[in-house]
TORDOVO-484397 format. One record per atom (N, C-alpha, C): atom name; z, x, y. Coordinates in steps of 0.05 Angstrom, whole numbers, plus 5000, padded with zeros to 4 digits. Layout:
// TORDOVO-484397
 atom   up east north
   CA    Z    X     Y
...
This chain:
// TORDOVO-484397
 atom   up east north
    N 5000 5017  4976
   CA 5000 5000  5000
    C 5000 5018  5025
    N 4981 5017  5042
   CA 4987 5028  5073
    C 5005 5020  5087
    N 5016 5031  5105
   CA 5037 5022  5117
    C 5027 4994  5146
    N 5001 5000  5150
   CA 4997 4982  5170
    C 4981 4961  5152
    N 4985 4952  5130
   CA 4970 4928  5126
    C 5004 4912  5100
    N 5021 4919  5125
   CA 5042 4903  5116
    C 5043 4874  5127
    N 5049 4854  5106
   CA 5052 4834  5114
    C 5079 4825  5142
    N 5070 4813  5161
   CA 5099 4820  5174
    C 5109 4793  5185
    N 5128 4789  5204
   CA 5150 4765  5199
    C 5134 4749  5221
    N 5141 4723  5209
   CA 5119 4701  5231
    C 5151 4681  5245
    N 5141 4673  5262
   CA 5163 4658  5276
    C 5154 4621  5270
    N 5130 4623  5265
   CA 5119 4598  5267
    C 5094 4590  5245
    N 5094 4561  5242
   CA 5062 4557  5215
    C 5044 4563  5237
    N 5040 4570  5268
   CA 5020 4580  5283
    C 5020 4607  5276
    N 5033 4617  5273
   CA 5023 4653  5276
    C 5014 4659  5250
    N 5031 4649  5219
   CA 5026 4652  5199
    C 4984 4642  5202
    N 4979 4618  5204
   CA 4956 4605  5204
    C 4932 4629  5223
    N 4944 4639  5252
   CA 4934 4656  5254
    C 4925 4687  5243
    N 4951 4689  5234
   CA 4944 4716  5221
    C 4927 4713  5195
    N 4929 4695  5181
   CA 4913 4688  5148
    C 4885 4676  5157
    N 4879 4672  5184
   CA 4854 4669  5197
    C 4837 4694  5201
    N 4851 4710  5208
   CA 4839 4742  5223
    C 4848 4763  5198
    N 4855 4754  5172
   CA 4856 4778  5158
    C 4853 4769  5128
    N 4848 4792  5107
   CA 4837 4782  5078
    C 4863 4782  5058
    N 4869 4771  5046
   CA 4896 4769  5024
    C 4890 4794  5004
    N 4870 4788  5001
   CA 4853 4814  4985
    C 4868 4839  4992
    N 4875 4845  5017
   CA 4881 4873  5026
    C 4919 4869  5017
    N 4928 4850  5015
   CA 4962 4844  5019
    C 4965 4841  4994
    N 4948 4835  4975
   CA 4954 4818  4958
    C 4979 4840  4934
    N 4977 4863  4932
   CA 5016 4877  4922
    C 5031 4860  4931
    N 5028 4854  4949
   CA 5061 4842  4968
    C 5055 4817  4967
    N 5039 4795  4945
   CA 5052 4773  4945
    C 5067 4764  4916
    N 5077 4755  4913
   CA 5092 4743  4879
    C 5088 4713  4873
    N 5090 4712  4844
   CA 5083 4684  4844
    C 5100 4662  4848
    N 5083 4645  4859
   CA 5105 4615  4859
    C 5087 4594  4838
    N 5120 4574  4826
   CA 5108 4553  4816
    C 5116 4526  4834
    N 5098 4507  4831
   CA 5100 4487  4839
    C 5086 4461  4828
    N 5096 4443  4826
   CA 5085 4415  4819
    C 5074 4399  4841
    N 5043 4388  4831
   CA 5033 4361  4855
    C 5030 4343  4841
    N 5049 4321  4849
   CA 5046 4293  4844
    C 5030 4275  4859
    N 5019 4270  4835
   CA 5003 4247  4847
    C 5003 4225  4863
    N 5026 4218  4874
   CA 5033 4204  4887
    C 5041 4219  4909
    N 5043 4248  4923
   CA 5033 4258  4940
    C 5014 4243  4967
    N 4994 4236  4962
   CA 4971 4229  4984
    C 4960 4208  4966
    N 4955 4190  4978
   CA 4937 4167  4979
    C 4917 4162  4989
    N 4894 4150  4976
   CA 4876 4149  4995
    C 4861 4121  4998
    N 4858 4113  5024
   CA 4845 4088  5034
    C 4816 4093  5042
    N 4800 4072  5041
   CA 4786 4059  5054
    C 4786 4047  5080
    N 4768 4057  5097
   CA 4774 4036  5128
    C 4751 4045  5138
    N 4748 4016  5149
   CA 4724 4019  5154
    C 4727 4040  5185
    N 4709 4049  5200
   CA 4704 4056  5230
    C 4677 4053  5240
    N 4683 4059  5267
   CA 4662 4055  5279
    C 4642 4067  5284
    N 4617 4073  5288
   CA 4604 4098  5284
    C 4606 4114  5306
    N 4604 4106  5328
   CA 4613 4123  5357
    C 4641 4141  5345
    N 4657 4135  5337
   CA 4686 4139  5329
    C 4688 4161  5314
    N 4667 4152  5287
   CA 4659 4167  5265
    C 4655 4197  5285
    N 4639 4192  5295
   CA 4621 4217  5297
    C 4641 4235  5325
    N 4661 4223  5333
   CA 4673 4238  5356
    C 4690 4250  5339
    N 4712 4240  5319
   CA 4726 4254  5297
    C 4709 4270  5285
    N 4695 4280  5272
   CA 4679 4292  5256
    C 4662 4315  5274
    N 4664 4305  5306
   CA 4652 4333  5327
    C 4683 4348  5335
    N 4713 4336  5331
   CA 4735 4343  5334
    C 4743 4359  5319
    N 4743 4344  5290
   CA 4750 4362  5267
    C 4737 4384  5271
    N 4717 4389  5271
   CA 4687 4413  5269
    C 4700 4435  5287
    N 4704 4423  5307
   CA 4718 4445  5335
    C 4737 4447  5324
    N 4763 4438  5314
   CA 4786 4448  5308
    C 4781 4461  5281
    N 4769 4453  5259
   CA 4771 4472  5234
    C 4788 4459  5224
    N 4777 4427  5229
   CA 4797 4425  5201
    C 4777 4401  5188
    N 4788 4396  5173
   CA 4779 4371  5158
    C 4782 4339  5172
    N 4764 4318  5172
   CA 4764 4293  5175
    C 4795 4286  5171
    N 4803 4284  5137
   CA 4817 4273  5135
    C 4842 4280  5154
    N 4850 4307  5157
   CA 4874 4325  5177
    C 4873 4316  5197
    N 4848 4316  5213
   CA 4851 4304  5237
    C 4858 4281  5243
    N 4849 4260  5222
   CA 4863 4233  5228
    C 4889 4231  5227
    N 4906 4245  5209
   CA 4918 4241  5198
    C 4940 4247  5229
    N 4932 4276  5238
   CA 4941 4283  5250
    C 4939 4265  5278
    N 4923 4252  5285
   CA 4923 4240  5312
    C 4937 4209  5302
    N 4934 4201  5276
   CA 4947 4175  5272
    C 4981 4185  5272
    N 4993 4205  5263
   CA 5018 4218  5269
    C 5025 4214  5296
    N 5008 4230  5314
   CA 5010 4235  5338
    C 5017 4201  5359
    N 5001 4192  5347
   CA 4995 4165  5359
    C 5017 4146  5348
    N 5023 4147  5320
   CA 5055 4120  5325
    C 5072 4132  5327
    N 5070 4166  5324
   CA 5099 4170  5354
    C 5107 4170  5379
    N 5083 4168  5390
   CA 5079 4150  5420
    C 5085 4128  5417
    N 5080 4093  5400
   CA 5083 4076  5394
    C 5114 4060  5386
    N 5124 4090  5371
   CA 5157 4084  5357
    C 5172 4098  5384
    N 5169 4108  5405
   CA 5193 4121  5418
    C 5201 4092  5442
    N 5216 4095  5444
   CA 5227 4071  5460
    C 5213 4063  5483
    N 5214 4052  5502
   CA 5191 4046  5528
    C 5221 4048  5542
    N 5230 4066  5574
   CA 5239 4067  5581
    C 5240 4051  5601
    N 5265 4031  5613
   CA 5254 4013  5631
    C 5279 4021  5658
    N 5264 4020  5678
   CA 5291 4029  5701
    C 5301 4005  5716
């Protein structure tokens, strides 16, 4: 192992995401160990719904620019959006 292609400490899932963006596992890969884990199927679900095609195609030019997938992004702006919805309406 070289000393400068040490894996090093992230503060955040941003820096980690960045750094595994800008570099190959290939080069780290001594320094990882294995993990086990189970996915249940009941994990994620998946629906049907319909949209709109204007809609369609603004998500899918979003996703594209962010790098992520359709489904993430919805997921992520439907997140985003009934936590705006659930926080209280403040009245003075």
């Amino acid at each position: 192992m070289n000393a400068d292609k040490k894996i090093p400490e992230f503060k955040n899932y941003e820096d980690i995401a960045e750094f595994w963006d800008n570099h190959s596992l290939a080069d780290y890969w001594d320094q990882t160990e294995p993990a086990e884990f189970q996915v249940s199927p009941e994990t994620a679900r998946h629906y049907l719904v319909a949209l709109d095609k204007e809609l369609l195609l603004r998500l899918q030019k979003i996703a594209r620019i962010r790098g992520l997938s359709i489904e993430t992004t919805v997921n992520l702006l439907l997140e985003q959006r009934m936590n705006e919805l659930e926080t209280p309406i403040k009245t003075t």
